[in-house]
C-alpha positions in Angstrom: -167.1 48.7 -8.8 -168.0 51.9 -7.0 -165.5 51.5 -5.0 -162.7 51.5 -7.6 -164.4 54.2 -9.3 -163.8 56.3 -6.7 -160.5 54.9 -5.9 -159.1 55.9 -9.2 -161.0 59.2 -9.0 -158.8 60.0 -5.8 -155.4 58.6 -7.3 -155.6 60.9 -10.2 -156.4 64.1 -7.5 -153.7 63.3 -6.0 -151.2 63.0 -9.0 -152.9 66.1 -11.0 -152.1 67.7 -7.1 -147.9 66.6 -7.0 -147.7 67.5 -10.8 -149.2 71.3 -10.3 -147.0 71.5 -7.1 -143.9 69.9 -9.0 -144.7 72.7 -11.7 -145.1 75.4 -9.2 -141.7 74.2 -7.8 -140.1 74.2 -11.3 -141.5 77.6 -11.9 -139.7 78.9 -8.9 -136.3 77.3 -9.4 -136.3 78.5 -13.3 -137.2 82.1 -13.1 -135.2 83.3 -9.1 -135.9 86.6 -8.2 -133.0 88.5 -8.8 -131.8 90.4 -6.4 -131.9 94.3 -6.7 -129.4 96.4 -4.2 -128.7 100.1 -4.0 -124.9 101.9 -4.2 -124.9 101.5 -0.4 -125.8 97.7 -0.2 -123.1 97.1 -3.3 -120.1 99.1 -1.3 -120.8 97.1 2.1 -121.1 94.0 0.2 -117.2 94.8 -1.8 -115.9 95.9 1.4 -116.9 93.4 3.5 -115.5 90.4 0.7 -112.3 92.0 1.2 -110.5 89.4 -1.3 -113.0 86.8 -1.5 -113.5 85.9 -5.1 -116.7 83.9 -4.2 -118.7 86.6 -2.8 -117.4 89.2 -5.6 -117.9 86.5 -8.3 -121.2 85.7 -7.3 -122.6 90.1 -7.7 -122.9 89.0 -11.2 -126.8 89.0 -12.2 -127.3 91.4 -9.3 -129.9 93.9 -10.7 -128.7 97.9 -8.9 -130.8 100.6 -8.7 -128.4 103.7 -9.2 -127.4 107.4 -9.7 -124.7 107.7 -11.8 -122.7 110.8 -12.8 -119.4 110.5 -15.4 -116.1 109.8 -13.6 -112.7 111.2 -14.4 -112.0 108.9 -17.3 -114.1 108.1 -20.1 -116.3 105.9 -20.8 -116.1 105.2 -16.4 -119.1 106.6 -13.9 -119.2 106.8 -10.6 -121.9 107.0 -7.9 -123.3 110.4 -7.4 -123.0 109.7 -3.9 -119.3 108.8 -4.9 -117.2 108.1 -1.5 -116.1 104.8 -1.7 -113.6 105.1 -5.2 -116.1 102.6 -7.2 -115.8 103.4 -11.0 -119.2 101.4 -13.4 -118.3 100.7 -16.8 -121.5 99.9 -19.3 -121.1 97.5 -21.6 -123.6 99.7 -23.8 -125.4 102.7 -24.0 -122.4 104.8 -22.4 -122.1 106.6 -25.6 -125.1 109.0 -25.3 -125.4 108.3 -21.4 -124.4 111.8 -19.5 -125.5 110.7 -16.1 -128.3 110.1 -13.4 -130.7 107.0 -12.2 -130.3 104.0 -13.9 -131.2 100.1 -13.3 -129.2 97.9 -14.2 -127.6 94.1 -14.4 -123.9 93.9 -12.6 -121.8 91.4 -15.6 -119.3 91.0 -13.2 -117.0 92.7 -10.6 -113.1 93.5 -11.0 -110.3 95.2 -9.1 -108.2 96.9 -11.1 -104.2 96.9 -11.0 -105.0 100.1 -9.7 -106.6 98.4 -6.0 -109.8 100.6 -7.2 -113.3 98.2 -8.1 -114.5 98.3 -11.4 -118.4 97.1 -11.9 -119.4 96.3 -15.4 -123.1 96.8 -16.0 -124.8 95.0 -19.0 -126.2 99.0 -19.8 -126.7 102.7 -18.9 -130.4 103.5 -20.1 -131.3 106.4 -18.2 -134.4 106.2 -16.2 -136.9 108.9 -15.6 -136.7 110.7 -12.8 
């Protein structure tokens, strides 16, 4: 009887052990890092796509650490460190944005009829400095 006891006391370690590491696994696959890139890592990444829709498609969730200025247009920014003809266009807080660091989600990527790539951002809260 013992013997079963202790049987039974191992087969439950062992399934309370799979279910933590099937939670732990769960865990992980819901809630992926995101991935956080500078200007610099953004511009090699649209110039080296070239065309491909995949690769440009797929900057969308990107988090980007940034220094934005205003561009020509309104409501447009571009990179302080602007060389590379990228314009950012937030989705909100433009209207009382002026310019400087920000963090924030890429919504997608776009080139313009123009040939010139437009990133939306979900927003441009300025961060302190």
């Amino acid at each position: 009887m013992a013997w079963r006891s202790l049987e039974s006391s191992k087969m439950k370690s062992i399934v309370l052990a799979f279910a933590a590491v099937i939670a732990t696994t769960a865990t992980a696959w819901a809630t992926p890092t995101p991935i956080t890139l500078t200007h610099t890592q953004l511009t090699e990444i649209v110039q080296s796509a070239s065309d491909d829709t995949g690769t440009l498609k797929s900057l969308a969730g990107v988090h980007l650490v940034i220094d934005l200025r205003p561009g020509a247009m309104y409501p447009y920014f571009v990179a302080a460190d602007n060389v590379h003809g990228l314009a950012f266009i937030c989705q909100v807080g433009f209207e009382d944005f002026g310019g400087g660091p920000v963090t924030a989600t890429v919504i997608r990527y776009e080139r313009g009829e123009d040939g010139r790539g437009y990133v939306k951002l979900d927003a441009c809260t300025p961060q302190e400095r």
